[in-house]
C-alpha positions as CSV (number, residue, x, y, z in Angstrom):
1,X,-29.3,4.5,5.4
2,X,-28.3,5.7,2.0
3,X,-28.5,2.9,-0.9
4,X,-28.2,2.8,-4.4
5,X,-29.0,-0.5,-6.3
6,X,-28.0,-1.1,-10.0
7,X,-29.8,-3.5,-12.1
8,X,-29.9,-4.1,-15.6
9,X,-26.3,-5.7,-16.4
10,X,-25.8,-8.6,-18.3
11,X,-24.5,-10.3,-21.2
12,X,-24.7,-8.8,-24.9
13,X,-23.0,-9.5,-28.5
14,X,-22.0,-6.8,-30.2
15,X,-24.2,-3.7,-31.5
16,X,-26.9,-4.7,-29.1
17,X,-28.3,-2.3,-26.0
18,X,-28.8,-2.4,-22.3
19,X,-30.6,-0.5,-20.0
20,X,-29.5,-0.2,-16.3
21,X,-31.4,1.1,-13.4
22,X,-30.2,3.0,-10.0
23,X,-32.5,2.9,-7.7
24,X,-32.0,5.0,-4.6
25,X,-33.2,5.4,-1.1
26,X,-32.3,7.3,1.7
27,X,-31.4,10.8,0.3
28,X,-33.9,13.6,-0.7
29,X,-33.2,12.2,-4.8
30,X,-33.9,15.2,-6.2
31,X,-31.2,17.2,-4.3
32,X,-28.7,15.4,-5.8
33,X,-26.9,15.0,-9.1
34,X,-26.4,11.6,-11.0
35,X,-23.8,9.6,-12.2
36,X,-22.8,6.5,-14.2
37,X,-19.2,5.1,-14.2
38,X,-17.5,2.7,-14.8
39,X,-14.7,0.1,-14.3
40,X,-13.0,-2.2,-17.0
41,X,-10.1,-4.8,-15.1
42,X,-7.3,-3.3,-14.7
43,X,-8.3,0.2,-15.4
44,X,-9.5,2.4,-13.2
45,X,-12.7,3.8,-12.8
46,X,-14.0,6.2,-15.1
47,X,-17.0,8.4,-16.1
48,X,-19.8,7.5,-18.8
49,X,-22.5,10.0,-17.7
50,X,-24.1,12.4,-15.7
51,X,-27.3,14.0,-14.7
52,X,-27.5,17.4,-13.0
53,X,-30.5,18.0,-10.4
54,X,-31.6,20.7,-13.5
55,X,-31.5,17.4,-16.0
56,X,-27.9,18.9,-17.5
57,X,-26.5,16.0,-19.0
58,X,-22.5,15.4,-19.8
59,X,-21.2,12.2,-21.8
60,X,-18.2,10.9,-21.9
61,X,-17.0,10.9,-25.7
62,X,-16.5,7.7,-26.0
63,X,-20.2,6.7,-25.5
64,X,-21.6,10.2,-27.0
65,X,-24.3,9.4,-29.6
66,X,-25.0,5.6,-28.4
67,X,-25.9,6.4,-24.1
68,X,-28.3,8.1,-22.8
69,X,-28.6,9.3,-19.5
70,X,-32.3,10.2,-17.6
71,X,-34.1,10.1,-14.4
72,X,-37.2,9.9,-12.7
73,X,-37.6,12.0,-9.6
74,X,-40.9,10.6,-9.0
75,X,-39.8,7.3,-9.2
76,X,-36.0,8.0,-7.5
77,X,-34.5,6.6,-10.3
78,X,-31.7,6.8,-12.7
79,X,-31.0,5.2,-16.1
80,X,-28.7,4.3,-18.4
81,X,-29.8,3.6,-22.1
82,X,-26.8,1.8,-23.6
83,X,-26.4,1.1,-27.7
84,X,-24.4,-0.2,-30.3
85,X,-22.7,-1.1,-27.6
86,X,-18.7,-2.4,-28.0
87,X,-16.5,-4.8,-26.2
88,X,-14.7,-2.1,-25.1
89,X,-17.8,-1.1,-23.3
90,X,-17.5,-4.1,-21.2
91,X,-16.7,-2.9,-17.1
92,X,-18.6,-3.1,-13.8
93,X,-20.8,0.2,-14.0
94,X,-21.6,2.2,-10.6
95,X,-23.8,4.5,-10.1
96,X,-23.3,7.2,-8.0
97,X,-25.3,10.2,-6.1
98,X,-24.0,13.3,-5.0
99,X,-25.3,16.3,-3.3
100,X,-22.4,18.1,-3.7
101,X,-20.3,18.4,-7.1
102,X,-17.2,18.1,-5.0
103,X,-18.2,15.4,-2.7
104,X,-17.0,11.5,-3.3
105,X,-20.7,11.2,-3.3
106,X,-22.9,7.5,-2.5
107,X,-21.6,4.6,-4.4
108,X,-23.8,1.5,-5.8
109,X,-22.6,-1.8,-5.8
110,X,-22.1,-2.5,-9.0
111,X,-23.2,-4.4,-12.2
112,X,-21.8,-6.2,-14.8
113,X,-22.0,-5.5,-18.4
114,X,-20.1,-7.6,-20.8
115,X,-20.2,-7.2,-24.4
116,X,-19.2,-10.2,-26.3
117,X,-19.6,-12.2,-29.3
């Protein structure tokens, strides 16, 4: 049974950071590439970041230079460093595995990041 668990969500003003976990079980981790999106109300869901199984990373522009993406193959883990962060930034963020680039992939649950004053 595949599952990926997010963690790490919460509220925070303005200009302040976040990290969020993924922690996975149930597929070979390091087989598969890594994702963050995300999910503001009434938008739909969209890309932050991703990790390649080589550690290739790809950004979103609009969080280039304040996210960072890494994981821990040891550890079957992936995270999301978030800074500066914007109310605009504020969405439900998934993470997602893949083993396949053109696969849909395994979804997490979701977690909550609002940014607010």
């Amino acid at each position: 049974q595949v599952q990926l668990v997010e963690s790490g969500g919460g509220l925070v003003q303005p200009g302040g950071s976040l990290r969020l976990s993924c922690a996975a079980s149930g597929i070979i981790f390091r087989f598969h590439d890594m994702g963050w999106y995300r999910q503001a109300p009434g938008k739909e869901r969209e890309l932050v970041a991703t990790i390649s199984r080589t550690y290739s990373t790809n950004y979103a522009d609009s969080v280039k230079g304040r996210f960072t993406i890494s994981r821990d193959n040891a550890e079957n883990t992936a995270t999301l460093q978030m800074s500066s962060l914007k109310p605009e930034d504020t969405a439900v963020y998934y993470c997602n595995a893949r083993a396949v680039p053109t696969s849909a992939g395994y979804w997490g649950q979701g977690t909550q990041v609002t940014v607010s004053s």
